[in-house]
N, CA, C and O of each residue as an XYZ file, in Angstrom:
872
protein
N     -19.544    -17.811     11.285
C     -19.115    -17.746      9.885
C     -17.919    -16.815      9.765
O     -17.793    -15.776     10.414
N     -17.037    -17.293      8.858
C     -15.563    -16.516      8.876
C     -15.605    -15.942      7.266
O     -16.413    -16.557      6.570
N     -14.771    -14.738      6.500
C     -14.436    -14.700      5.449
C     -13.691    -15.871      5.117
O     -12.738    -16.298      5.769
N     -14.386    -16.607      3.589
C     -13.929    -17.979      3.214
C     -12.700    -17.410      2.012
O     -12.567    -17.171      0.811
N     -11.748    -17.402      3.687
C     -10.004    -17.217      3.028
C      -9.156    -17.680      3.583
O      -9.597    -17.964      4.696
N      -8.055    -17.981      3.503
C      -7.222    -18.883      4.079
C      -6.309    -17.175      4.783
O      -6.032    -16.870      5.943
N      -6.112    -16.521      3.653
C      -4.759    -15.471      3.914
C      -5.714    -13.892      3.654
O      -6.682    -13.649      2.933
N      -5.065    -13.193      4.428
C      -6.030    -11.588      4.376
C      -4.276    -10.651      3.924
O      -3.426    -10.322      4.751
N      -4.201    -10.410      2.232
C      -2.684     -9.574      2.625
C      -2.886     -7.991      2.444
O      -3.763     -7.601      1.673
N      -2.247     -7.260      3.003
C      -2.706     -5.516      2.816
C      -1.731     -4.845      2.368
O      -0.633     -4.976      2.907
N      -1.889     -4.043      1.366
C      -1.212     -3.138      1.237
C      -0.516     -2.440      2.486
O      -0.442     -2.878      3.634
N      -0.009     -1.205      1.956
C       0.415     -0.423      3.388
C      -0.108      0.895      3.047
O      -1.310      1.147      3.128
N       0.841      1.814      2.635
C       0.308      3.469      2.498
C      -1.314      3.120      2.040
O      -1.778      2.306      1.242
N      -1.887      4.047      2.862
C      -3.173      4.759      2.469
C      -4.168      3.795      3.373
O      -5.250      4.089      3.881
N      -3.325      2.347      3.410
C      -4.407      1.142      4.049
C      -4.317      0.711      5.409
O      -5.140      0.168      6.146
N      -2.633      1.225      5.648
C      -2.656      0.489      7.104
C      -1.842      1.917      7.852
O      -1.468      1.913      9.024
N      -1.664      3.142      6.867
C      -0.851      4.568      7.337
C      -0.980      5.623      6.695
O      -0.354      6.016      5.711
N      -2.125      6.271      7.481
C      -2.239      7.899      6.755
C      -0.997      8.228      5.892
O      -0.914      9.456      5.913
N       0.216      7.615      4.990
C       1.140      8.084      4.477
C       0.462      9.032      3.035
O       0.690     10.241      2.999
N      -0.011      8.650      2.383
C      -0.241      9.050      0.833
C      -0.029     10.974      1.114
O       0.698     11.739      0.481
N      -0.752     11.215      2.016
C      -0.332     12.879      1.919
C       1.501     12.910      2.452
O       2.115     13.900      2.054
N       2.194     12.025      3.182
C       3.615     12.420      3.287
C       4.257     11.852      1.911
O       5.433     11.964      1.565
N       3.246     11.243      1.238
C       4.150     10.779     -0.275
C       3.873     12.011     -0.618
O       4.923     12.517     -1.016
N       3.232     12.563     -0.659
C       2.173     13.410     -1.552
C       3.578     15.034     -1.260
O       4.457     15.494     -1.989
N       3.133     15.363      0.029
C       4.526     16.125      0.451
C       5.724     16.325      0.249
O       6.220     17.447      0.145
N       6.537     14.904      0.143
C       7.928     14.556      0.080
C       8.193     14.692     -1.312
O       9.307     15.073     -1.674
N       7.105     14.366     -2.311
C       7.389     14.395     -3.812
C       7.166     16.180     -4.158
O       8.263     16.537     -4.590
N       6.539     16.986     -4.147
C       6.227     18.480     -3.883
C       7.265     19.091     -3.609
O       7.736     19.905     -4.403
N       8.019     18.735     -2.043
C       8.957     19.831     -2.060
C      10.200     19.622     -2.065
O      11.107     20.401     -1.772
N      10.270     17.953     -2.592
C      11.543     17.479     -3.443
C      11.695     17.986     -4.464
O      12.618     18.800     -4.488
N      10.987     17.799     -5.637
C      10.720     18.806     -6.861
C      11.109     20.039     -6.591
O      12.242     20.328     -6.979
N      10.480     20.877     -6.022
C      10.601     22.217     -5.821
C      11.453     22.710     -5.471
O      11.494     23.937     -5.390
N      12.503     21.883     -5.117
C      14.503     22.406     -5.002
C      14.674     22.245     -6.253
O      15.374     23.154     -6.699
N      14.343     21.471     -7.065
C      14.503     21.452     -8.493
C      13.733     22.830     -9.731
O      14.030     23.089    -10.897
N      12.829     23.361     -8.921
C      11.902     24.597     -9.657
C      10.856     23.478    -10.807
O      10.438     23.698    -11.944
N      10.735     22.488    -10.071
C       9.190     22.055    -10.839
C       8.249     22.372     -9.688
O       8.561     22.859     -8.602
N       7.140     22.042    -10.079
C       5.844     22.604     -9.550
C       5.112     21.348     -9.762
O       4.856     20.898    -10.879
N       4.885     20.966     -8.987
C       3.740     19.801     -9.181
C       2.273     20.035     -8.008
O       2.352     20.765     -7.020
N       1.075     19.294     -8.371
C      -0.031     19.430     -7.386
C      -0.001     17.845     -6.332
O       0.852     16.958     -6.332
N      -0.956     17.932     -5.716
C      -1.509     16.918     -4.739
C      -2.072     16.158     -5.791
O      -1.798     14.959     -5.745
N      -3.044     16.672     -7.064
C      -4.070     16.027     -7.636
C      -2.863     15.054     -8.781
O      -3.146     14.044     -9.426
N      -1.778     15.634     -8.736
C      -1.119     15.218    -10.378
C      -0.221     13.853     -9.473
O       0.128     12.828    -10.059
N      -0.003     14.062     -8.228
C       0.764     12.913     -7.781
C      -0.536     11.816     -7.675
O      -0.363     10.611     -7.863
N      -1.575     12.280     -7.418
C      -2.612     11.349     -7.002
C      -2.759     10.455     -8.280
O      -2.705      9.234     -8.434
N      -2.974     11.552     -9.185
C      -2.826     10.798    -11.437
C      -1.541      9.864    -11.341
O      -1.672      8.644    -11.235
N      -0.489     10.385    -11.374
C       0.236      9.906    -11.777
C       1.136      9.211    -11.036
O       1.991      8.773    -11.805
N       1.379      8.867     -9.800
C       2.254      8.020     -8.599
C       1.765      7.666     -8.063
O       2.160      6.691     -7.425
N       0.564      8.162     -7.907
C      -0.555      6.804     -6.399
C      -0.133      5.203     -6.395
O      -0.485      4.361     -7.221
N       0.502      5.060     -5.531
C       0.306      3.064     -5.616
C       1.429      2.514     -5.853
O       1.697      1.338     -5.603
N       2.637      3.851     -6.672
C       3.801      3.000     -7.344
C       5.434      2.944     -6.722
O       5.782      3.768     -5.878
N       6.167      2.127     -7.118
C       7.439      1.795     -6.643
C       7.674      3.181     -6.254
O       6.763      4.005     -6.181
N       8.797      3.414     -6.025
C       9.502      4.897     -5.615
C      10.311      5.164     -7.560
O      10.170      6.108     -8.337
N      10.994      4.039     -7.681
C      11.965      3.953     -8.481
C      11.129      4.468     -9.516
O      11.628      5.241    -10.334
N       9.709      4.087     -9.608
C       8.578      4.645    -10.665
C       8.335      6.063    -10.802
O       8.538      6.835    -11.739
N       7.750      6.255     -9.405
C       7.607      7.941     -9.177
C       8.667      8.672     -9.432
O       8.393      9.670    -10.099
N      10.359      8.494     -9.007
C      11.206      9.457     -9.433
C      11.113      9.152    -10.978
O      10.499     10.100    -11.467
N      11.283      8.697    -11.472
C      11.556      8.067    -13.342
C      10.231      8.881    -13.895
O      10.326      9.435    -14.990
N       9.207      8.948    -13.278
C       7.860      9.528    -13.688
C       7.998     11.110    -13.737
O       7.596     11.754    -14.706
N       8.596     11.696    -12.621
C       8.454     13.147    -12.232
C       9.899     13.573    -13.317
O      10.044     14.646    -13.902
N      10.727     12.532    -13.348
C      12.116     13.046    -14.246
C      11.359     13.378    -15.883
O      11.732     14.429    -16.404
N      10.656     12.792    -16.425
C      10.323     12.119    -17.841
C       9.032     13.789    -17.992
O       9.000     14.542    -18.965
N       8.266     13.898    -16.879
C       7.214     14.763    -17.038
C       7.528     16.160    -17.037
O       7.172     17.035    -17.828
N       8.463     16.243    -15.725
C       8.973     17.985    -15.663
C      10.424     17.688    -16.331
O      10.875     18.823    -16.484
N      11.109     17.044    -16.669
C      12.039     17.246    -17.795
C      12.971     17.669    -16.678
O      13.249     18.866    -16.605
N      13.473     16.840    -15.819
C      14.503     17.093    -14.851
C      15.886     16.352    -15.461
O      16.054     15.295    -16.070
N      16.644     17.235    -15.084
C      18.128     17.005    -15.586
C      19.007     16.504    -14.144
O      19.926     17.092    -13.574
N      18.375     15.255    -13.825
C      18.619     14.647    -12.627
C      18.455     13.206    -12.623
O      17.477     12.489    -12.834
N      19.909     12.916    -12.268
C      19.527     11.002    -11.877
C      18.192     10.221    -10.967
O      18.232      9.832     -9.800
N      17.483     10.179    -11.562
C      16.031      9.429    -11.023
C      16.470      8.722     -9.766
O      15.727      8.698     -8.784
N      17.913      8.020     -9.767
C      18.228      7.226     -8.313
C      18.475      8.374     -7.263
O      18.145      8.184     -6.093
N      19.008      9.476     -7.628
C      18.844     10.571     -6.712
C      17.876     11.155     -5.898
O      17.839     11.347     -4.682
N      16.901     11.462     -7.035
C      15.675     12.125     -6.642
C      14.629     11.009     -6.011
O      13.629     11.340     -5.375
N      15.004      9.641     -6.277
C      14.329      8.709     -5.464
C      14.983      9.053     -4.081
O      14.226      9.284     -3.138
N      16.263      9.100     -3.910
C      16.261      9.017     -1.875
C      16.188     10.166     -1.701
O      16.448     10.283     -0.504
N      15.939     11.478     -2.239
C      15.732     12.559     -0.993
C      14.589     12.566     -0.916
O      14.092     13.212      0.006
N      13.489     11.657     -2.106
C      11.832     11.690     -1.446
C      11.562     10.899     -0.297
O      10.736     10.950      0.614
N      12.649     10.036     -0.659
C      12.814      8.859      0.403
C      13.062      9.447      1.906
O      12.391      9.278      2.924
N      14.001     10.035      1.738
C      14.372     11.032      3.170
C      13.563     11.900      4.021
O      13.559     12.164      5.223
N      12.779     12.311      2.854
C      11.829     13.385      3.423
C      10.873     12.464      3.992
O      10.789     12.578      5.215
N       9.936     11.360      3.342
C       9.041     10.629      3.738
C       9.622      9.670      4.900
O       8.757      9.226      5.655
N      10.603      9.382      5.092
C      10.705      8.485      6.547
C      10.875      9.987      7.607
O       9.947     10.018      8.415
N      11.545     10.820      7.708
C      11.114     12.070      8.668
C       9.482     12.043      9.013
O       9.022     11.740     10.114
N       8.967     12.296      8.234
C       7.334     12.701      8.517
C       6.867     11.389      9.182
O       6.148     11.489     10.176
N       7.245     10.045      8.677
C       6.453      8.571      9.188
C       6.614      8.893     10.520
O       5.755      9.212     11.343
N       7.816      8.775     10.643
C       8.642      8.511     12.466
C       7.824      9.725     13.154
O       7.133      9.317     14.087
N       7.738     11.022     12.939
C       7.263     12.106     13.119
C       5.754     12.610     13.403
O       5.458     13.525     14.171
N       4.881     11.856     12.654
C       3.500     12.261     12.466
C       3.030     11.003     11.901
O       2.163     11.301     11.080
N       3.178      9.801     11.945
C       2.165      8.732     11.238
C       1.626      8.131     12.177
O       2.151      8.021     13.285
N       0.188      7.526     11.775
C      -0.442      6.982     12.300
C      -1.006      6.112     11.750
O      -0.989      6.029     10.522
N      -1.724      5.141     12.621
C      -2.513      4.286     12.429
C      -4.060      4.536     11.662
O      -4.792      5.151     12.438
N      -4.593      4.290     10.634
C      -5.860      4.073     10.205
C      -6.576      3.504     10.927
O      -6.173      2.529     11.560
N      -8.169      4.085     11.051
C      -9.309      3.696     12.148
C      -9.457      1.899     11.581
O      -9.685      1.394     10.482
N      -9.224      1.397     12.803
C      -9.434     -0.081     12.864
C      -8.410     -0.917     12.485
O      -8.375     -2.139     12.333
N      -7.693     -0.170     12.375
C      -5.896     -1.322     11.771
C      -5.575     -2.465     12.791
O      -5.530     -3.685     12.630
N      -5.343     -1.584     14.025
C      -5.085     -2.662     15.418
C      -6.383     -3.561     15.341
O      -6.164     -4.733     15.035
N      -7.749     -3.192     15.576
C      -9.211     -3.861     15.704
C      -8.574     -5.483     14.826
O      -8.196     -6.562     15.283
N      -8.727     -4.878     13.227
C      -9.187     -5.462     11.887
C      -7.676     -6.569     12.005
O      -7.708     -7.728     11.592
N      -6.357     -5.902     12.676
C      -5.332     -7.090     12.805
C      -5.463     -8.106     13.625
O      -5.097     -9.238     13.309
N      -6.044     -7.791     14.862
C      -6.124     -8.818     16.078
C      -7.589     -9.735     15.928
O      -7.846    -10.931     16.066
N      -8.145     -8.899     15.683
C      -9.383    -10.219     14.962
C      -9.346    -11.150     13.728
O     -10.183    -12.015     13.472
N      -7.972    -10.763     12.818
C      -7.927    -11.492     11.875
C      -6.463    -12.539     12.550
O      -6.302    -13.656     12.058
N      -5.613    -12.102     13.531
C      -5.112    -13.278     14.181
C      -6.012    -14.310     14.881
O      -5.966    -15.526     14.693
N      -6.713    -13.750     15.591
C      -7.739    -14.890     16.250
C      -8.380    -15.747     15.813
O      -8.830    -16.759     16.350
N      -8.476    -15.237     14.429
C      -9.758    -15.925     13.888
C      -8.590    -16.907     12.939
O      -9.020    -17.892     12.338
N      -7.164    -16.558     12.874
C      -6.370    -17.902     12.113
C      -6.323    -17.756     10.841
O      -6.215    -18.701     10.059
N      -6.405    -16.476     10.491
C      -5.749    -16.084      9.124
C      -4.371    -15.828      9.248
O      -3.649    -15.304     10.096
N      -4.179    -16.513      7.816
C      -2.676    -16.117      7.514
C      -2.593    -14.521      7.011
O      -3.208    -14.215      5.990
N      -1.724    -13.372      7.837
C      -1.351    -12.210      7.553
C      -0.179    -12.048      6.288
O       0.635    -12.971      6.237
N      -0.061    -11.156      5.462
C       0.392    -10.568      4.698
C       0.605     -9.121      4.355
O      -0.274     -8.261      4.315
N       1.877     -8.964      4.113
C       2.050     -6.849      3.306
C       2.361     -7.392      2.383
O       3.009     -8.433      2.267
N       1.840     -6.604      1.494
C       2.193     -6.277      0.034
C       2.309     -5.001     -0.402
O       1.212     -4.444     -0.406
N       3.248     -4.279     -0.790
C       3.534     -2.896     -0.681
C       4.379     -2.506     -1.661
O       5.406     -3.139     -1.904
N       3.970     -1.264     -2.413
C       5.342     -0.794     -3.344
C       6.360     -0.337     -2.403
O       7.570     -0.167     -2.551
N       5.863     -0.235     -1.758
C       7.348      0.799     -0.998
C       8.439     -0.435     -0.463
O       8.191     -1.639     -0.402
N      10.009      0.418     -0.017
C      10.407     -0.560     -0.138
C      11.049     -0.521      1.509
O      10.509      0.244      2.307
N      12.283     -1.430      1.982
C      12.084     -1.906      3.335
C      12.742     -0.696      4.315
O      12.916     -0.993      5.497
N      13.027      0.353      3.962
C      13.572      1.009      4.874
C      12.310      1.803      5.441
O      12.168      1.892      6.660
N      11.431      2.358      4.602
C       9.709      3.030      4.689
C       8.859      1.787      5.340
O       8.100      2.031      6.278
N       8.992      0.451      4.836
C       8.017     -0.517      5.763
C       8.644     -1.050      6.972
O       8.173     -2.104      7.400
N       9.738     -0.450      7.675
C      10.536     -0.983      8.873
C       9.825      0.350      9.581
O       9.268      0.174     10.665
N       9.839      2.084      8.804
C       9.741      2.956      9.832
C       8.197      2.560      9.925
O       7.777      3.003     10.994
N       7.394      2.035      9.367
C       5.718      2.391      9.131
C       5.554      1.115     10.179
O       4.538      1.215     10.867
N       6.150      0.239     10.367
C       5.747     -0.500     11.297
C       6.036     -0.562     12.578
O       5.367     -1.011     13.509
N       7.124     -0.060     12.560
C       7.755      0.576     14.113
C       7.201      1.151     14.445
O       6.783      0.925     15.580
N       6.746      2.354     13.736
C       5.539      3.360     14.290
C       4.234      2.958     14.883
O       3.666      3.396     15.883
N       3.934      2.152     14.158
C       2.535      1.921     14.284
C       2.425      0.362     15.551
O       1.519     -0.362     15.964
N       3.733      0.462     15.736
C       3.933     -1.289     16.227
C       3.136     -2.238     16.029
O       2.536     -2.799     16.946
N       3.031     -2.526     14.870
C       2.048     -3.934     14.236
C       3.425     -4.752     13.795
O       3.103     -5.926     13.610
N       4.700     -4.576     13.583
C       5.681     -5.909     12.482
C       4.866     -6.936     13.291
O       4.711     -7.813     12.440
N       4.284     -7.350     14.342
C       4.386     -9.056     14.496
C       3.311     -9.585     14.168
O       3.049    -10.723     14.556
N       2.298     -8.742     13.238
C       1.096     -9.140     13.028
C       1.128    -10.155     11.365
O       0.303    -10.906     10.844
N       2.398     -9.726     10.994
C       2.468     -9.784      9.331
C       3.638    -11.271      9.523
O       4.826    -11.491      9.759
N       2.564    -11.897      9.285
C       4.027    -13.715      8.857
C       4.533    -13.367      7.862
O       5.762    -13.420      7.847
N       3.918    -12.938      6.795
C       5.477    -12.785      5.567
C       5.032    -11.012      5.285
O       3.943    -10.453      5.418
N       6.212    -10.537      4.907
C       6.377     -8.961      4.180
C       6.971     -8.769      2.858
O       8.181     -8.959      2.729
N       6.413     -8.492      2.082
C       7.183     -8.282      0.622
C       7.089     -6.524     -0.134
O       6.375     -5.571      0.176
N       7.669     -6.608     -0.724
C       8.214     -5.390     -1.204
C       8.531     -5.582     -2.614
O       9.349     -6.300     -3.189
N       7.318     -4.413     -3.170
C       7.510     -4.416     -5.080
C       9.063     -4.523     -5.327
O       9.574     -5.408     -6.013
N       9.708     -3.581     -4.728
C      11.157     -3.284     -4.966
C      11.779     -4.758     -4.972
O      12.624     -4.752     -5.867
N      11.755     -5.443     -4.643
C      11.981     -6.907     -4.805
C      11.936     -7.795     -6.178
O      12.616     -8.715     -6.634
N      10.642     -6.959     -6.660
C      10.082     -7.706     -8.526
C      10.790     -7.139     -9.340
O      11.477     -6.145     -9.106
N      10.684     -7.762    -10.465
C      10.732     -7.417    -11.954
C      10.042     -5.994    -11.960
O      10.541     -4.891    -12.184
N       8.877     -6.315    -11.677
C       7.865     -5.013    -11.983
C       7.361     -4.675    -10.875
O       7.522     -5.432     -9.918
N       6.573     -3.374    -10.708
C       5.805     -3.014     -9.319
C       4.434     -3.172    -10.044
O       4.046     -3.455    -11.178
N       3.927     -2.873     -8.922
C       2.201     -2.573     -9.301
C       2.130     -1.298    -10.437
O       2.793     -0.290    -10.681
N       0.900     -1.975    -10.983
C      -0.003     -2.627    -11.414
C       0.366     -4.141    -11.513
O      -0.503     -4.980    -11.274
N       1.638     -4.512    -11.860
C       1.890     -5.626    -12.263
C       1.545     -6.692    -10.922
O       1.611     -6.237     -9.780
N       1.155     -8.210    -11.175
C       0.832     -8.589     -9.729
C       2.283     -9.249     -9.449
O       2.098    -10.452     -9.268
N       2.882     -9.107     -9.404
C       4.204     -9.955     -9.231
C       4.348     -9.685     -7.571
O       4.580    -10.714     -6.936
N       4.248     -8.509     -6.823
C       4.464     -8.506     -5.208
C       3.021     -9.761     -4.730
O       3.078    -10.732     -3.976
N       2.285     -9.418     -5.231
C       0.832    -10.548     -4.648
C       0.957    -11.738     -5.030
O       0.405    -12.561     -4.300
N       1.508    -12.142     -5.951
C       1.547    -13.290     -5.953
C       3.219    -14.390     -5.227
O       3.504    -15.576     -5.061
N       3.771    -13.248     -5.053
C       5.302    -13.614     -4.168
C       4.378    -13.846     -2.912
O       4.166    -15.030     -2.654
N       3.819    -12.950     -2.126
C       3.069    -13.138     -0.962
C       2.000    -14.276     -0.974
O       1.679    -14.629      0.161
N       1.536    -14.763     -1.734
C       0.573    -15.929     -1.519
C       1.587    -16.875     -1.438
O       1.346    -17.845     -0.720
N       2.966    -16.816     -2.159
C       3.671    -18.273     -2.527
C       4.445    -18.356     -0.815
O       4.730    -19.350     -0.146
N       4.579    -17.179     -0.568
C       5.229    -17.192      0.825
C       4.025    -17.689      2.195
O       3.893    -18.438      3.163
N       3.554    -16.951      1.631
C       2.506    -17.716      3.104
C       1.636    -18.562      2.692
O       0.509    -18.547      3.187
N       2.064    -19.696      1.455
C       1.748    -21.064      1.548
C       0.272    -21.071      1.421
O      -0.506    -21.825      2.005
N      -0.082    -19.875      0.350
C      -1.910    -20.573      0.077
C      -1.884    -19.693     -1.560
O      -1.206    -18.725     -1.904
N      -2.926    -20.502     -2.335
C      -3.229    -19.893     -3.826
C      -4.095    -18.853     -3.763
O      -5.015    -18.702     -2.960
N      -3.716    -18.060     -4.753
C      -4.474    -16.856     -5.341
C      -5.811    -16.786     -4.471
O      -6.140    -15.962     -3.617
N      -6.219    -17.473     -4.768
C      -7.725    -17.910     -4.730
C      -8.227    -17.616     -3.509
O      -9.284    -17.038     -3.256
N      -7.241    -18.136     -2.607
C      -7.495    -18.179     -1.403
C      -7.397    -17.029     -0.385
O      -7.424    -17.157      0.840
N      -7.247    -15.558     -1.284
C      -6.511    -14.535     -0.497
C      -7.398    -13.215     -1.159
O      -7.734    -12.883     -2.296
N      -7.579    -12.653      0.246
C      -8.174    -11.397      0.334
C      -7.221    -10.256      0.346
O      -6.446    -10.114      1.291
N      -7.241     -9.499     -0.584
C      -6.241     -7.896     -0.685
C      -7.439     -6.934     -0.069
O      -8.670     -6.926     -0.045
N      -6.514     -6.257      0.336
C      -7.467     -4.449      1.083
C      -6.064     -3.767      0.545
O      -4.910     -4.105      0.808
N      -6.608     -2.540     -0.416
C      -5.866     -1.981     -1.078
C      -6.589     -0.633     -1.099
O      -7.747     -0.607     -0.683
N      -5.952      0.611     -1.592
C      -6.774      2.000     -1.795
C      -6.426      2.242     -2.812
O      -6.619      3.457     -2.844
N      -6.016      1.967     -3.761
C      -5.688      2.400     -4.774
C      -5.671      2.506     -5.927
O      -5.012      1.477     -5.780
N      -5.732      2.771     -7.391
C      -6.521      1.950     -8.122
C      -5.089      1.309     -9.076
O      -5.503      0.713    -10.070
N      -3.849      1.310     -8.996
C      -2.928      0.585     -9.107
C      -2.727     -0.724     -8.014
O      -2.286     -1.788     -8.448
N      -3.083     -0.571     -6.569
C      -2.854     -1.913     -6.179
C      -4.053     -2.732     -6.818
O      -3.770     -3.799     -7.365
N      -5.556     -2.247     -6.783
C      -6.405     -2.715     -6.715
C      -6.219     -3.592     -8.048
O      -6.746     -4.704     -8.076
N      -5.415     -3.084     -9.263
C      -5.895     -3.738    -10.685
C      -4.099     -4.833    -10.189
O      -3.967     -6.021    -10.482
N      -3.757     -4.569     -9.954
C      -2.396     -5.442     -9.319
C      -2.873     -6.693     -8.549
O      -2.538     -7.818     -8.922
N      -3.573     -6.508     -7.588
C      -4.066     -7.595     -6.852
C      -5.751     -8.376     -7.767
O      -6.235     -9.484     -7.533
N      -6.198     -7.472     -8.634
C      -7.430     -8.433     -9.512
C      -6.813     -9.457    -10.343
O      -7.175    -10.599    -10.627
N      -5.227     -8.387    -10.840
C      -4.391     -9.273    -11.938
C      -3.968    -10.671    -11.664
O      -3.882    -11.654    -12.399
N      -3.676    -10.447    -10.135
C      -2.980    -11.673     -9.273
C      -4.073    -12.970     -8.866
O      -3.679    -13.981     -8.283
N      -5.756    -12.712     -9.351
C      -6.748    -13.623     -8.892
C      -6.950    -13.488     -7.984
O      -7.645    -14.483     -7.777
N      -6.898    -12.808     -6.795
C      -7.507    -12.197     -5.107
C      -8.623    -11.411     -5.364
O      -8.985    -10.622     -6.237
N      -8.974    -11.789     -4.522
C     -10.981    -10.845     -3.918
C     -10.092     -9.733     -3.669
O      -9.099     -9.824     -2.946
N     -10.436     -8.728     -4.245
C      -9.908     -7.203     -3.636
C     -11.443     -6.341     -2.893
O     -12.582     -6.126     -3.309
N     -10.718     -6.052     -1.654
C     -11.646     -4.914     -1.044
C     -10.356     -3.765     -1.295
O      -9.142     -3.968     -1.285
N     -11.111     -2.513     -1.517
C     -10.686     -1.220     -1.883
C     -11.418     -0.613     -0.248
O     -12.485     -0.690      0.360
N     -10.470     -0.191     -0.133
C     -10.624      0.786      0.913
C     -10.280      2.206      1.178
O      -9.152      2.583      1.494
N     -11.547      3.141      1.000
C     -10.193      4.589      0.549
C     -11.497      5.429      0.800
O     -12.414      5.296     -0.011
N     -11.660      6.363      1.963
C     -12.782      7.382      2.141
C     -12.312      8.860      1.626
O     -12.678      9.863      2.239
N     -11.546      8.935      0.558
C     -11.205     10.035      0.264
C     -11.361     10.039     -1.332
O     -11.487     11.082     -1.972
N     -11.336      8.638     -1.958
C     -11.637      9.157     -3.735
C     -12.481      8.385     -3.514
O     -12.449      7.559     -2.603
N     -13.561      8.568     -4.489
C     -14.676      7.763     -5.570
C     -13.831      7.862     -7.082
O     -13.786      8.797     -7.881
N     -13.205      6.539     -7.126
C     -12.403      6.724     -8.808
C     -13.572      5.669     -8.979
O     -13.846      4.825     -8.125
N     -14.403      5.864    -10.515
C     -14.952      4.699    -11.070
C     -14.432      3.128    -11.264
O     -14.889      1.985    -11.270
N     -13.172      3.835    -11.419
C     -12.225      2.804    -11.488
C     -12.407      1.586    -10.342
O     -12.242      0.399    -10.624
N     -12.736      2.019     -9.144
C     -12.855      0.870     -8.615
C     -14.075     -0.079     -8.154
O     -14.330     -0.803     -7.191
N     -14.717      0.330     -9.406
C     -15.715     -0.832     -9.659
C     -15.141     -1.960     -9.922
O     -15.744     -2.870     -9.351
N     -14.178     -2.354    -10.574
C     -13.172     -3.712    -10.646
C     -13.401     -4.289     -9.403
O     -13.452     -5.519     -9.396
N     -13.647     -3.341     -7.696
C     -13.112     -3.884     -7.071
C     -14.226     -5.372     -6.632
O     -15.310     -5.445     -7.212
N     -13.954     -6.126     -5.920
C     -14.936     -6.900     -5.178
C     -16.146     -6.321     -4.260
O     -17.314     -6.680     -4.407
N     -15.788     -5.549     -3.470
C     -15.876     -4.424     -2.387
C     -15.334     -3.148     -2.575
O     -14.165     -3.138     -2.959
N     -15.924     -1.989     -2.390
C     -15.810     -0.508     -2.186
C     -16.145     -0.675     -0.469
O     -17.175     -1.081      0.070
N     -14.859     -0.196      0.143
C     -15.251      0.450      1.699
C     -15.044      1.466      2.007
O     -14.503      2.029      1.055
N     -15.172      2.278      3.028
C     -14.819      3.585      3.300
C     -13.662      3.516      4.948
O     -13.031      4.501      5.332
N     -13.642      2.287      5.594
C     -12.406      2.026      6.709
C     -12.486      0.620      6.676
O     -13.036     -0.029      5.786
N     -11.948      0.191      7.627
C     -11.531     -1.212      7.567
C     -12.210     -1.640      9.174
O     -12.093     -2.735      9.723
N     -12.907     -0.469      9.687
C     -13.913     -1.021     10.677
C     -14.826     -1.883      9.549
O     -14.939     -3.098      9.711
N     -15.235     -1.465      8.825
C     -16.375     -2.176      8.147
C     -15.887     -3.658      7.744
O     -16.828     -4.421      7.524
N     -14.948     -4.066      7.643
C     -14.382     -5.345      7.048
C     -14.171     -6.142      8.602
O     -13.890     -7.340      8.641
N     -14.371     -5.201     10.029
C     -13.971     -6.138     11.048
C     -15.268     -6.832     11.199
O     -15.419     -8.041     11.374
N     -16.506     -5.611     11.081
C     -18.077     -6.438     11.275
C     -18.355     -7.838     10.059
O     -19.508     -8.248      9.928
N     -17.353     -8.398      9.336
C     -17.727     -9.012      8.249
C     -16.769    -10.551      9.002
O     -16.399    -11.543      8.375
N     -16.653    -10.374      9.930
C     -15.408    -11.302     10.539
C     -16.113    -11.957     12.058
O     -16.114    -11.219     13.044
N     -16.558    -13.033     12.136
C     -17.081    -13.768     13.327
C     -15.899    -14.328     13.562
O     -15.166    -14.812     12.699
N     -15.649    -14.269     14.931
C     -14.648    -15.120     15.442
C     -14.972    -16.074     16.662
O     -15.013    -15.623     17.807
N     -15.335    -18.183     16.211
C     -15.909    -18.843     16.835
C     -14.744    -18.848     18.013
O     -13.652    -18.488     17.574
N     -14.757    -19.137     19.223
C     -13.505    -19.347     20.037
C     -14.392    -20.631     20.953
O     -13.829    -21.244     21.860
């Protein structure tokens, strides 16, 4: 017996790359050349999940920065590809949960706010690019997440409906992004309990647990 899906698509930060603490970092002591002060907990409130173009426009509007938002988007940008190349890694079962979902003849998918210069270093790193048939990037839409517009570009690209497609997301912006889009969402995230993701289909705590849910007849 297989998960009855045609396509499995994943987020990235938090799901397929310890990143969320180098977002978490890069936004902190970007700010802080500026003399704002922000926490771990307030990026977690308020940027978890979203475009870049969001988070700078977010941190400009909140600490009242007298700074072009396209600015303060690439030096977070700068700081966070240093740390990827530097210190990122792979999440327990990423390689496992990818190569059993090739075998078994799912169509692969990213769906990701971030945009392609952060999903070129996150995959280099981790050397998975050849696992993913199509890659998309919020930065691409109208809107980012929450909105489903990246999930549903990715189903139209790898040639199967809504319906037919499993999201693994951590977040509770991808998660309501990918419910919006009609996909089974598994949430995957051993670090919050948000109520919030009771929406989801599935609550997991790694993505070992989603490989035991996967028979592969050969």
């Amino acid at each position: 017996m297989a998960l009855p899906y045609k396509a499995v698509i994943f987020d990235m930060d938090g799901v397929l790359i310890d990143s969320e603490p180098f977002w978490r970092q890069a936004q902190i002591e970007t700010l802080a050349t500026y003399g704002a002060e922000i926490t771990v907990e307030a990026c977690i409130q308020y940027t978890m999940g979203k475009r870049l173009d969001a988070i700078a426009s977010t941190w400009c509007q909140r600490c009242q920065l007298q700074i072009d938002p396209v600015i303060l988007a690439q030096q977070i940008l700068e700081k966070l590809i240093v740390q990827v190349r530097a210190d990122g890694h792979a999440l327990p079962g990423v390689h496992q949960l990818l190569n059993a979902l090739k075998q078994a003849g799912y169509r692969i998918g990213l769906a990701t706010s971030s945009g392609p210069e952060i999903i070129q270093a996150v995959l280099q790193r981790l050397e998975i690019e050849t696992y993913f048939s199509q890659i998309c990037s919020a930065e691409d839409e109208d809107y980012g997440k929450p909105h489903p517009a990246v999930y549903l570009s990715a189903a139209q690209k790898l040639d199967v409906s809504p319906d037919q497609c499993l999201v693994i997301e951590d977040s509770v912006t991808g998660m309501i992004a990918a419910k919006a889009a009609s996909m089974t969402t598994f949430v995957v995230n051993a670090h919050q309990q948000d109520p919030r993701f009771a929406l989801a289909d599935q609550y997991l705590t790694s993505l070992e647990a989603i490989v035991s849910l996967i028979h592969v007849n050969n």
